[in-house]
PLY file of the C-alpha trace (Angstrom):
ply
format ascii 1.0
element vertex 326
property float x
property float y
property float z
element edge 325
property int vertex1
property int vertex2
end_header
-21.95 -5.18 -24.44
-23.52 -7.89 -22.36
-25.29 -7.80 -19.16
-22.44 -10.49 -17.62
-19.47 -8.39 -18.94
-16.21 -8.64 -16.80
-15.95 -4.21 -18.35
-19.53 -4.18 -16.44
-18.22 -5.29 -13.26
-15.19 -3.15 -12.96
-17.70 -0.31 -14.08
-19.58 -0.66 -11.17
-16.78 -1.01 -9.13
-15.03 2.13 -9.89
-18.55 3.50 -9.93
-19.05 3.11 -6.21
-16.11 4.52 -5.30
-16.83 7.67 -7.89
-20.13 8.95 -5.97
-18.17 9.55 -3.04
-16.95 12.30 -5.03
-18.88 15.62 -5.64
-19.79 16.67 -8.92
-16.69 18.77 -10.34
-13.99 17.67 -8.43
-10.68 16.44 -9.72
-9.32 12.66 -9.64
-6.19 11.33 -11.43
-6.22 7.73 -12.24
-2.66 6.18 -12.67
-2.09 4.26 -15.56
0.89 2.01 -16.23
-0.35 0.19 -19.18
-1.01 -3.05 -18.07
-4.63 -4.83 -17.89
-5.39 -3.76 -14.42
-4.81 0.00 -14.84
-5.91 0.08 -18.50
-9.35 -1.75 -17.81
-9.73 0.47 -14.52
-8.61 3.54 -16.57
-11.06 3.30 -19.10
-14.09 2.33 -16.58
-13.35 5.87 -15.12
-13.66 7.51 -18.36
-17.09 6.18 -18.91
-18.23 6.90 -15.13
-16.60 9.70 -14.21
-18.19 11.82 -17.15
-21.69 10.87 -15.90
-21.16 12.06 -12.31
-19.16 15.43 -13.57
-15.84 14.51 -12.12
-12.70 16.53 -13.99
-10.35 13.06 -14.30
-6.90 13.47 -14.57
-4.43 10.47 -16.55
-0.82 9.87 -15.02
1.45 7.41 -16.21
4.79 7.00 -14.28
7.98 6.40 -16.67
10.03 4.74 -13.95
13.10 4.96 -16.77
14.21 1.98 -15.36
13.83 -0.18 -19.21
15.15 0.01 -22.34
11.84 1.57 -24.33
9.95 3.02 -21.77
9.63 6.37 -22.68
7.44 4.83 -25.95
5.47 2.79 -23.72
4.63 6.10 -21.50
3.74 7.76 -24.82
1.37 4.51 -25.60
-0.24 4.71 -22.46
-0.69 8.53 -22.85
-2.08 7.85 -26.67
-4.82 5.56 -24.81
-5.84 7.49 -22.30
-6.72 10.11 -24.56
-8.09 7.83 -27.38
-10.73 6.83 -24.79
-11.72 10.16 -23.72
-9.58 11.02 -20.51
-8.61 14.35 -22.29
-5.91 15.42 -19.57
-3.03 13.53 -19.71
0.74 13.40 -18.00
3.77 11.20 -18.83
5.05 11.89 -15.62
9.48 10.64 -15.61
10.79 9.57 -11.67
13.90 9.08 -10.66
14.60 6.07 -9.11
17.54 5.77 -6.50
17.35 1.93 -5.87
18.07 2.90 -1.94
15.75 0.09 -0.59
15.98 -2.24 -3.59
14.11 -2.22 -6.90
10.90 -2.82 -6.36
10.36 -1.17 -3.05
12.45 2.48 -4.55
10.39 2.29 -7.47
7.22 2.44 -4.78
8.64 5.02 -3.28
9.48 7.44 -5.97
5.94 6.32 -7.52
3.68 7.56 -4.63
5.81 10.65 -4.41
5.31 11.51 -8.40
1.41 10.61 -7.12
1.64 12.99 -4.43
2.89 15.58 -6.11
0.68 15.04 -9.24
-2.68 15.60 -6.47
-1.48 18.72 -5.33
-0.93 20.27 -8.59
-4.30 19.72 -9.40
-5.78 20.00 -6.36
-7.14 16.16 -6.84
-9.10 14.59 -3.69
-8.47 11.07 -4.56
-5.72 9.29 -6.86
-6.99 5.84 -8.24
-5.11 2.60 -8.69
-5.71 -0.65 -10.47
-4.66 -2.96 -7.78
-7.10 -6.37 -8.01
-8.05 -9.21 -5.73
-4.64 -11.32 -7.09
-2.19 -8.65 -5.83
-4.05 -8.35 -2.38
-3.57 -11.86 -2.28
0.02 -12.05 -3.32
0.40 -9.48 -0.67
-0.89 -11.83 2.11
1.91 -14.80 0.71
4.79 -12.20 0.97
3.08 -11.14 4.51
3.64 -14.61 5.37
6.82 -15.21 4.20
8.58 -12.44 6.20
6.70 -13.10 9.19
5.08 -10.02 9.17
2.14 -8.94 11.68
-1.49 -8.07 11.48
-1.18 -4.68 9.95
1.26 -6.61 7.00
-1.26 -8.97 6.70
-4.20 -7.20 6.38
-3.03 -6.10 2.52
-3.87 -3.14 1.03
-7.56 -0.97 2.01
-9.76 -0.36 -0.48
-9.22 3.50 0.65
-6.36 4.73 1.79
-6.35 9.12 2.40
-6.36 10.55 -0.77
-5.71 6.63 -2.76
-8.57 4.71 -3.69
-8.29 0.96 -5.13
-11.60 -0.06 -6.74
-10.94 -3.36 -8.35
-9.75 -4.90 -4.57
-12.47 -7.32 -5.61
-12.08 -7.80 -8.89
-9.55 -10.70 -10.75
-6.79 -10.16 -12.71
-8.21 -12.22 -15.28
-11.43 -10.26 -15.31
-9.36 -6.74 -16.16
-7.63 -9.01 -18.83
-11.34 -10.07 -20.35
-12.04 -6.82 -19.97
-9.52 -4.97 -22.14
-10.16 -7.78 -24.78
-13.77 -6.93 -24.82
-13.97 -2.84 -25.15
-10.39 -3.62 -27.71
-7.78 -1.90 -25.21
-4.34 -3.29 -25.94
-2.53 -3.95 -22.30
1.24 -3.83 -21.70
3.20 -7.10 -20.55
5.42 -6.14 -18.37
8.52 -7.63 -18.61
9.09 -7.43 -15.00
5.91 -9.16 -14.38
7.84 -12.63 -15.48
10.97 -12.18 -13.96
11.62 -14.40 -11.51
14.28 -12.20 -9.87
11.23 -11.10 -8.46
9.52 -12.68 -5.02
6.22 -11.43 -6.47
6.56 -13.01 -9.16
7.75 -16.08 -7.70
4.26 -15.91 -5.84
2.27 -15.17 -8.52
3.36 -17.81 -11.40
4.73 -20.49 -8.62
3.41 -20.67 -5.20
-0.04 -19.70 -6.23
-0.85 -21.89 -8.69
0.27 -24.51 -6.16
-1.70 -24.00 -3.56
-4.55 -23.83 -5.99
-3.16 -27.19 -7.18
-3.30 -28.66 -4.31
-6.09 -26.93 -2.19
-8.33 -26.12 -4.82
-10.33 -23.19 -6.55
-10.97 -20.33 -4.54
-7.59 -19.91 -2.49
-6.70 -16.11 -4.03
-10.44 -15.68 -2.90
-9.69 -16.71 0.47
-6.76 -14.83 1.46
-8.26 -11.99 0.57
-11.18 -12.30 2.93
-8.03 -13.13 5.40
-6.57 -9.31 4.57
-10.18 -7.57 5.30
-10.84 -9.46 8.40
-7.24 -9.06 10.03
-7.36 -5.19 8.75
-10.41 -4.85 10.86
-8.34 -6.37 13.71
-5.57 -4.11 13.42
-7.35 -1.34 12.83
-9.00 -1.34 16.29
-5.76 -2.67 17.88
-4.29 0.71 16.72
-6.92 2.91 17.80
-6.96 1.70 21.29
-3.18 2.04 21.48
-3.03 5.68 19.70
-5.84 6.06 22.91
-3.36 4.91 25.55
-0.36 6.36 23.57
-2.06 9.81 23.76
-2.74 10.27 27.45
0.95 9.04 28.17
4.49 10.92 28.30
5.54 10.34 24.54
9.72 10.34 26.11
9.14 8.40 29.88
6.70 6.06 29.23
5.35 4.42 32.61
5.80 1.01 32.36
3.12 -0.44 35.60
1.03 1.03 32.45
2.31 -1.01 30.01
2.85 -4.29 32.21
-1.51 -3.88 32.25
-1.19 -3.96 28.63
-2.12 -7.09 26.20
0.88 -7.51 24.30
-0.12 -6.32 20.43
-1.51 -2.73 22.60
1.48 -2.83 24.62
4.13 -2.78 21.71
2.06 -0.39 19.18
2.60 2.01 21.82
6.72 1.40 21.94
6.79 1.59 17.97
4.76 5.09 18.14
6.96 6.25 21.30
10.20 5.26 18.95
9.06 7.01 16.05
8.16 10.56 17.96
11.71 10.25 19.18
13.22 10.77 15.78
13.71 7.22 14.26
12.89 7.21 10.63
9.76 5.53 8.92
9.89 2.22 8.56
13.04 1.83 10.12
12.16 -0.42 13.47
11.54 -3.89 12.87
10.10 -6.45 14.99
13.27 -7.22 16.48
13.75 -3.53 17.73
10.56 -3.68 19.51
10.94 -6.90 21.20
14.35 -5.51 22.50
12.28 -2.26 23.99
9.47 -4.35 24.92
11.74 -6.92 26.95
12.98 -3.55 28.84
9.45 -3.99 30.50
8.19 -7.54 30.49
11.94 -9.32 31.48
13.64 -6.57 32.91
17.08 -8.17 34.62
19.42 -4.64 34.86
20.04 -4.46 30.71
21.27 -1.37 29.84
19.83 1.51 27.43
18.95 -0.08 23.59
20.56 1.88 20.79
17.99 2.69 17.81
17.79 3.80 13.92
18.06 7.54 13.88
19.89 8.13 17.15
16.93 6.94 19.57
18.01 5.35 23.00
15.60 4.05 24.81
16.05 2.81 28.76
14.50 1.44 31.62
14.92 4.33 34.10
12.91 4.37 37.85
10.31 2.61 36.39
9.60 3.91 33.06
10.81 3.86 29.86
12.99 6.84 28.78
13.51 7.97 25.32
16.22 9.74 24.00
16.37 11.44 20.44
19.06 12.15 19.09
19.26 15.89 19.73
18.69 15.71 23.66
21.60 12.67 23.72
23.68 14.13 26.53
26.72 12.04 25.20
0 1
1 2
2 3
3 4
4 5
5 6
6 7
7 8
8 9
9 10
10 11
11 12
12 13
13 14
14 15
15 16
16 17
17 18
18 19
19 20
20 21
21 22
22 23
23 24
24 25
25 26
26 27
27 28
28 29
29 30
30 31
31 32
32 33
33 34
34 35
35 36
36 37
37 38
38 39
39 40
40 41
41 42
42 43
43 44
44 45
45 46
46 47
47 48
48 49
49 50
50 51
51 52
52 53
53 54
54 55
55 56
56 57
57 58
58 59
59 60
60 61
61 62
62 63
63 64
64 65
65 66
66 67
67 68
68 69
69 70
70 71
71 72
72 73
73 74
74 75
75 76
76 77
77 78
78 79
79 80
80 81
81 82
82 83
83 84
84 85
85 86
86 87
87 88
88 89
89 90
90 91
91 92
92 93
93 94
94 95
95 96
96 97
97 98
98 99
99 100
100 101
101 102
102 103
103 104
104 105
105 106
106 107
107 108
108 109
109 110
110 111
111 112
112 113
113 114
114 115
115 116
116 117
117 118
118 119
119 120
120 121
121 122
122 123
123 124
124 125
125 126
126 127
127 128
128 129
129 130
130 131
131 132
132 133
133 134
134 135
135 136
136 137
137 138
138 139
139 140
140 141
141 142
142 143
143 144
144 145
145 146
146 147
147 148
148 149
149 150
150 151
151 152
152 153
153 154
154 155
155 156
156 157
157 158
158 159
159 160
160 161
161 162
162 163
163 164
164 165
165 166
166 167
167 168
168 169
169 170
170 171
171 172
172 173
173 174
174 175
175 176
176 177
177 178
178 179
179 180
180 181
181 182
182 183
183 184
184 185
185 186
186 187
187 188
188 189
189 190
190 191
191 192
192 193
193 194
194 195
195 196
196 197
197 198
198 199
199 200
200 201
201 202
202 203
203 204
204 205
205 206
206 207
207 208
208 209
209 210
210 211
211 212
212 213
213 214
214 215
215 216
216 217
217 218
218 219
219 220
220 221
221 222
222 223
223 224
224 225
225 226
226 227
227 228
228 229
229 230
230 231
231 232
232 233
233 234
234 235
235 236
236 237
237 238
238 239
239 240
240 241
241 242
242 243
243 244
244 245
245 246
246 247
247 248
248 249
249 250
250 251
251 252
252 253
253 254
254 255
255 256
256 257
257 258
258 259
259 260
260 261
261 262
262 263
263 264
264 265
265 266
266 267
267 268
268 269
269 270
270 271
271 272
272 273
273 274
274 275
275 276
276 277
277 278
278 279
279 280
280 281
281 282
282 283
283 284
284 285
285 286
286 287
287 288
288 289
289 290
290 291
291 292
292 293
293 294
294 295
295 296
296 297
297 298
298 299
299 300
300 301
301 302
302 303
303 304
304 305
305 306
306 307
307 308
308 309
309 310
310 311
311 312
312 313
313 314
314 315
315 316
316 317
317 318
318 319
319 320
320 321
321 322
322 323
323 324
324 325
């Protein structure tokens, strides 16, 4: 194998993520079959067996196409053929609640959940590269998402770890062709049902077009700088959040406020009254936030899950649903 390799350079990437982990303990890597996770997959193999880590192989059968039980079974067939000698072909459930793409998410990080504390595994691995980071940042923009949107996906996340963050799609693809691993095209992966993939075969290759080279590049330095922002914009409001009244917050404390602290605090204070996860949009907060910045007599906001929220003798009082006197 050559020195230049792309299999080289996603060999050393999973590698430095690997010796954070001590020598006989357990890692699954998820494999879906296509380039990314196949190239990533089979990197693993090689490393982990060096540094003594027990790797576990997951593929998810979302059951969502005609055919893919076989194509679970293929993936299973390669993760064994390459020396990843515990396997799963793991079938989920999807309930298409939120949509396709975002239930399928769902029910996948719950199978990988599940699948860590079976085995006890510290850290579950995924072949996300420097294109869907990118893609991530488009979408970001397109909904008019914040900082924390923005800022993509971390390179460790708890118990997930995404090695090839830096590393091209067309590099895992190079890869795979060079060690003779035969990825799966996804048919979703051309559907242009999709807004993904809208981003990925459309808008990208325009702005590349039209900007030149480097632009995937680019927004993914974008993701890690506004992920450092956000991350200390959360810890200093999870700071001010903590020494406050979670249910009455006082809002001469939150008038001092800069804005982004100011309305990380409301979205925690929301949440600990009962609202469910990911329920309060931008448009929620702004409502809450208004209660304290352009107060003229409005009366108490009604929220997702049963949370009222209102501007009471100078704070802001939150209600969850079980201590809703009406």
């Amino acid at each position: 194998m050559m020195a230049n390799s792309a299999m080289v350079g996603i060999r050393s990437a999973v590698r430095s993520e690997l010796i954070k982990c001590a020598p006989g303990e357990k890692i699954i890597v998820a494999c879906s079959g296509g380039a990314d996770s196949l190239a990533m997959s089979y990197a693993i193999a090689i490393e982990a067996k060096k540094l003594v880590i027990d790797v576990i192989g997951v593929t998810i059968n979302h059951q969502l196409q005609a055919g893919s039980d076989l194509q679970a079974a293929k993936v299973i067939q390669q993760m064994l053929g390459f020396g990843i000698e515990k396997c799963e072909n793991l079938p989920v459930t999807v309930d298409l609640t939120d949509g396709m793409e975002a239930s399928a998410r769902r029910a996948r990080y719950e199978a990988l959940d599940a699948m860590a504390e079976k085995y006890g595994a510290t850290k579950v691995f995924l072949g996300h590269t420097l294109d869907d980071q990118a893609e991530g940042v488009l979408l970001g923009l397109a909904r008019g998402s914040g900082a924390r949107s923005l800022s993509g996906m971390a390179k460790d996340n708890g118990i997930y770890s995404r090695p090839l963050l830096g590393i091209t799609r067309a590099e895992t693809i190079s890869a795979c062709a060079e060690v003779g691993l035969t990825p799966w095209d996804d048919p979703q992966n051309i559907d242009e049902a999709y807004l993904r993939v809208r981003v990925r075969h459309t808008l990208l290759p325009i702005l590349e077009d039209s900007l030149g080279p480097g632009v995937s590049h680019a927004l993914a330095r974008s993701a890690d700088l506004l992920r450092d922002d956000a991350d200390a914009l959360d810890d200093w409001a999870w700071r001010e959040y903590s020494a406050m009244d979670p249910s009455s917050l006082d809002i001469s404390l939150l008038e001092k406020l800069p804005k982004a602290v100011r309305t990380r605090i409301i979205r925690l204070a929301i949440y600990a009254a009962g609202a469910p996860s990911g329920s309060i949009s931008a448009d929620h907060v702004s409502t809450i936030e208004a209660l304290v910045t352009s107060w003229h007599g409005q009366g108490a906001s009604s929220l997702p899950g049963g949370v009222k929220v209102a501007r009471l003798s100078g704070r802001l009082s939150l209600l969850a649903p079980s201590s809703d006197p009406t």
